[in-house]
C-alpha positions as CSV (number, residue, x, y, z in Angstrom):
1,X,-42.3,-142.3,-11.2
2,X,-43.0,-144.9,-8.8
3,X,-40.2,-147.0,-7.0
4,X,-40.0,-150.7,-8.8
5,X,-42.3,-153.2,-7.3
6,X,-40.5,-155.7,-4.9
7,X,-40.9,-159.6,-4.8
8,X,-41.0,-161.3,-1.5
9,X,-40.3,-164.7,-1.3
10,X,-41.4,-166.7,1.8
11,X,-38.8,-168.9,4.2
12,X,-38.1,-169.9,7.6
13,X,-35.1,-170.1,9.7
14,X,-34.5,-171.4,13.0
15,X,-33.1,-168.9,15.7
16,X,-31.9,-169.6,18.9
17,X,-34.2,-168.7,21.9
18,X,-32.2,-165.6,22.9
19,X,-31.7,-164.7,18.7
20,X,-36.1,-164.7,18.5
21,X,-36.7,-162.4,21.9
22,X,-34.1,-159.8,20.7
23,X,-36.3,-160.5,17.0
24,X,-39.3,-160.0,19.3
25,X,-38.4,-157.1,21.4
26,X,-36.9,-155.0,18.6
27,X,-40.4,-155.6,16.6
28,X,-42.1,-154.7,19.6
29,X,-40.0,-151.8,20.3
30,X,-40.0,-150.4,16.3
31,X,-43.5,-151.6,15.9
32,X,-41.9,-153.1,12.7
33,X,-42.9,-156.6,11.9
34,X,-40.4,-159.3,12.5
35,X,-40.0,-160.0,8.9
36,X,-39.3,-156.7,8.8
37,X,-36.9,-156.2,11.0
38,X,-35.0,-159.0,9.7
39,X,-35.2,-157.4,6.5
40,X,-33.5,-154.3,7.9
41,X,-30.7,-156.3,9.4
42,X,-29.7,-158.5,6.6
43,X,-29.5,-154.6,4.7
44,X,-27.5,-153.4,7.8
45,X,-25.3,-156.8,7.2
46,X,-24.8,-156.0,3.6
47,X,-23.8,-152.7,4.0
48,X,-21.3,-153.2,6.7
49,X,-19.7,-155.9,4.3
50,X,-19.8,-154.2,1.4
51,X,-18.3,-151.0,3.7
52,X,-15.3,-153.1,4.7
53,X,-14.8,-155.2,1.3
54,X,-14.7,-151.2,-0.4
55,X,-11.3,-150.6,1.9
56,X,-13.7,-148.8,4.1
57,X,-14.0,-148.5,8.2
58,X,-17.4,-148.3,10.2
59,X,-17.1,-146.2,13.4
60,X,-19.4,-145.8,16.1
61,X,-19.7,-143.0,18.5
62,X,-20.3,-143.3,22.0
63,X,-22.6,-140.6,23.9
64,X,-19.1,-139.3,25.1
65,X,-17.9,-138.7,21.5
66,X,-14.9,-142.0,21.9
67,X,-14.9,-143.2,18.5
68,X,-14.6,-146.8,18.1
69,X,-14.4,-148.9,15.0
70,X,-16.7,-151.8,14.6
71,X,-15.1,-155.1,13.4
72,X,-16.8,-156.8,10.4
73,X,-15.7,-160.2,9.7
């Protein structure tokens, strides 16, 4: 069975100059489109909410193992 087909709708926003390179260089980097990659960050954003509105915590691990828990507001 095949996954549901998705509508896209099309908009714009207006970013900051430093908000678009970071837009650029992570599309360059991921060879993701732009629209993609702000795809996967609203998801990201909706997680982390939903994560902290659930009672939950999001931790991150540095590369010496300190655990440190990311503030979602």
């Amino acid at each position: 069975m095949s996954a549901p087909e998705r509508k896209f709708f099309k908009t714009s926003v207006t970013l900051p100059e430093d908000s678009l390179k970071a837009l650029r260089a992570i599309s360059e980097k991921t060879g993701a489109s732009m629209a993609e990659v702000l795809r996967k960050a609203i998801a990201t954003e909706k997680f982390l909410q939903d994560t902290v509105a659930e009672g939950g915590k999001v931790l991150i691990e540095d590369k010496d193992k300190t655990l440190k828990q990311l503030l979602v507001r």
